[in-house]
N, C-alpha and C positions, 0 to 999 in steps of 0.2 A: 375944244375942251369945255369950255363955259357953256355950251349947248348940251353937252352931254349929263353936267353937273344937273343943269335946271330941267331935263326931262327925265330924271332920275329923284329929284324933287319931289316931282309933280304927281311920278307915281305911287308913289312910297303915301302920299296925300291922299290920295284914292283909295290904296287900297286899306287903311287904316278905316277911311269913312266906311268902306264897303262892310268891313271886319265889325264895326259899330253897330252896321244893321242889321247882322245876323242875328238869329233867334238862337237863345242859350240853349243849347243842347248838354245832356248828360254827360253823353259819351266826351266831352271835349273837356265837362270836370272831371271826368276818370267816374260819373255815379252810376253808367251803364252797368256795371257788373253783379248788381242785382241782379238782373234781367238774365243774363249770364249764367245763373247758378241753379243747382236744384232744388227745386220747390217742396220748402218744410212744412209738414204736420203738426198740431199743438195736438198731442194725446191727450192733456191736460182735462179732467174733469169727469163727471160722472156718464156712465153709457146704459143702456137695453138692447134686450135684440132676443131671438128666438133662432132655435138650431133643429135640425135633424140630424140624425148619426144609427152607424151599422155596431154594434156591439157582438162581441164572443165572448165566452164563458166558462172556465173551469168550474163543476158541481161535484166536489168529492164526497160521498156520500160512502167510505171505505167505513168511517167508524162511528157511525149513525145511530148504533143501537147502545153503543158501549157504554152510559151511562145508566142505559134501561137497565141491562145484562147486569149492571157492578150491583144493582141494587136490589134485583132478584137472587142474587149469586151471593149475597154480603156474608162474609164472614164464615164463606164455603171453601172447599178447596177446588171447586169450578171458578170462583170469578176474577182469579187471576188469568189463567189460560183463556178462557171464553173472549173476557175482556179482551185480548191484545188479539185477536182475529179481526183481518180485512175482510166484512161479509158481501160488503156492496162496493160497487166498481166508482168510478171516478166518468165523469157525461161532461160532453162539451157541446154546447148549446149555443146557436144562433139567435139573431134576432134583429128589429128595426124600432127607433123608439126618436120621441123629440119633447122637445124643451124651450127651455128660456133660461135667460142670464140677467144679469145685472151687478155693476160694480161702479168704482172708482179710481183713478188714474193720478197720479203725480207726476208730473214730467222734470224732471233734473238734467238739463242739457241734454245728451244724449238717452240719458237711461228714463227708463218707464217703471215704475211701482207701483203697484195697486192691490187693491182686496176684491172679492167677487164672491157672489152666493149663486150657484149653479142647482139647476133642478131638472131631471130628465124622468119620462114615464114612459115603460118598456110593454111592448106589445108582446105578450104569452110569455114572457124568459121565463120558462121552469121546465125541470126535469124531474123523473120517476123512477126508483132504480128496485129493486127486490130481487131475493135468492135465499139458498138454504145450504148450509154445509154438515157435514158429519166426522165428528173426530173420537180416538177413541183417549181417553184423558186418563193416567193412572192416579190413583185415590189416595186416601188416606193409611200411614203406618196399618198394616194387618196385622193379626197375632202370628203367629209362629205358623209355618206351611198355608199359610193363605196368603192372599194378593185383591186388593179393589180395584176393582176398575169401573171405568162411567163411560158407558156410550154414548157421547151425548152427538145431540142437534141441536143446529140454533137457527132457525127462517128467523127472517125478519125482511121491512121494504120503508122507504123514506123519499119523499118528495117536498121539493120548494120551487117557489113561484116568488122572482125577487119583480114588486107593485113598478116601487120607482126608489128612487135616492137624490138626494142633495149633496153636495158639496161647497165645504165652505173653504176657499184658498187665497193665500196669496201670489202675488203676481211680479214675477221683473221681467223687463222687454228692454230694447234697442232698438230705437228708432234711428230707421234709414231711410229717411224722405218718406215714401208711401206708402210703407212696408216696415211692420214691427213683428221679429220673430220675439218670441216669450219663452219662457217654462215658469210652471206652477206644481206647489206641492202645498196639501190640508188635512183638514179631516171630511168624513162621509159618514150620512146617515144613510140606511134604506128600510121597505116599510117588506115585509114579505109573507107567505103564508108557507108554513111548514107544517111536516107532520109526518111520526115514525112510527114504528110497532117493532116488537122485536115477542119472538115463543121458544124458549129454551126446553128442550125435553131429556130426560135418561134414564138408562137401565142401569144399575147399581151391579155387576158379578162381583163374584166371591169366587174368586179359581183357588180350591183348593188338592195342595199337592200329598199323595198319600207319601209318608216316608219311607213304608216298606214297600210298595208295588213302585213306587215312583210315577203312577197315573194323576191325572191331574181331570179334576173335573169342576165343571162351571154350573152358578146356581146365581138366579137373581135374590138378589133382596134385598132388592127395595126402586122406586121409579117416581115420576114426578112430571108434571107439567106447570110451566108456567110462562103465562103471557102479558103486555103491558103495549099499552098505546097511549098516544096522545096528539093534539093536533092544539096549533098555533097560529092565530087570525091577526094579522097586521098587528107581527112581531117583529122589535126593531132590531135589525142589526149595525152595528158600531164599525168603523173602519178608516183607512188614510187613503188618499191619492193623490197622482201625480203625473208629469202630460209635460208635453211642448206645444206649439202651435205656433201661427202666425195672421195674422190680421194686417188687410190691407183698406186703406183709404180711399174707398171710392169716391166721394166726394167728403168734403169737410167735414160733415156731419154724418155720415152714412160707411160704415167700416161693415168689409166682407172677412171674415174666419174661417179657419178649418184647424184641425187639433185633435192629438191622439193622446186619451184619458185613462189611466193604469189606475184601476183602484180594487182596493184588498179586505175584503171583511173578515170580522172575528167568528169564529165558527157559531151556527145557528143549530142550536140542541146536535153538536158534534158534527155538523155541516158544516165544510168553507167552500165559499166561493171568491174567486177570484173573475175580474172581468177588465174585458178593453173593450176602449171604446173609441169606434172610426166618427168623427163629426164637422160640418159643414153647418156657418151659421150666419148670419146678419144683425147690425145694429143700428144703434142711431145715437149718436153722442150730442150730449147738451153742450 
């Protein structure tokens, strides 16, 4: 028994010494679990980068002249009817264009906020629409067994060319290690060239009705032509938009995007356009 005690001693002595020589290790203060975990991003701070992106395009160009028309028409009993006529059709347009960005980032724990001034310049985006309708419009009170009528026509054609635009928005995101999805909503400038014409023309009858034969016959009197154009050279149009997207960390410093950009302009001389925008981009964060 006394041999048992003292080589039970002797070991317990040993291994203590041995325990003494180790080299500290993390894992055995429980500090390994860093290491363990997934590796966070600091969005935090200002970025650049440059993008490419595929764009489409609603160009409604239905009520393009209606402003021309109200003002040749003024104070007629054509320019209410003329007025409210769809002459021109509605074009959807394709295109490829690129750009650059620039912003800044707050990071709050998990969430992302920031501002950003976006700028894209679009390869040919415009469209060209023209056509002519004929309606027959009834006139003004006649006297007693008459009736006025206006045969009117109205051609007209309108096209826009949207240059480029800006966008100025803010930004919230969710950062999830290397990967932060976002959405953004602002406003939008664009620079574009437009230009409309519109030709109203008519016959003025007089169908008068005989009260004894009851025949009724038609006599002009009176007709008129008129036309009006004009053109607009990097003219701005005013607008919002709005988008999701997501940016990934490629390294510390160096973030890859992609994001779909929905923005709405204010009608351009009774042109709207509306467009999206498919985009793919890179940066470089300070």
């Amino acid at each position: 028994m006394r041999g048992l005690l003292l080589a039970a001693v002797m070991l317990g002595t040993v291994s203590a010494a041995h325990a003494a020589d180790m080299p500290d290790l993390p894992i055995l203060r429980g500090g390994f679990t860093d290491g363990l975990s997934k590796s966070s991003v600091n969005w935090d701070g200002f970025y650049i980068g440059g993008q490419f992106g595929f764009a489409t395009a609603d160009m409604d160009f239905s009520h393009a002249p209606k402003s021309m028309t109200d003002f040749m028409l003024r104070d007629s009993v054509l320019q209410a009817p003329v007025g409210g006529w769809s002459l021109l059709p509605k074009n959807h347009v394709q295109t490829t264009g690129f750009g650059a960005f620039v912003g800044r980032n707050w990071q709050v724990y998990d969430a992302v906020l920031g501002v950003e001034a976006n700028y894209s310049y679009m390869n040919n985006f415009g469209s060209t629409a023209s056509d002519s309708m004929r309606r027959l419009i009834p006139g003004e009170t006649a006297p007693t067994n008459h009736a006025y009528t206006y045969d009117t026509t109205l051609g007209g054609g309108a096209s826009l060319q949207l240059k480029d635009y800006a966008t100025f928005r803010g930004r919230i995101g969710w950062s999830g290690g290397d990967f932060m999805p976002y959405a953004f909503g602002g406003l939008a400038i664009g620079r574009a060239d437009v230009s409309r014409f519109a030709t109203v023309s008519y016959l003025k009858y007089d169908d008068f009705t005989d009260p004894i034969t009851g025949v009724t016959t038609r006599s002009t009197i009176g007709s008129d032509t008129m036309t009006q154009s004009e053109r607009r050279v990097n003219s701005f149009i005013y607008g919002w938009t709005a988008g999701i997207g997501v940016e990934y960390a490629l390294l510390d410093c160096v973030i890859l995007r992609g994001e779909w950009e929905h923005v709405g302009f204010s009608n351009a001389k009774n042109i709207s356009v509306n467009l999206n925008n498919f985009r793919v981009g890179a940066g470089y964060k300070f």
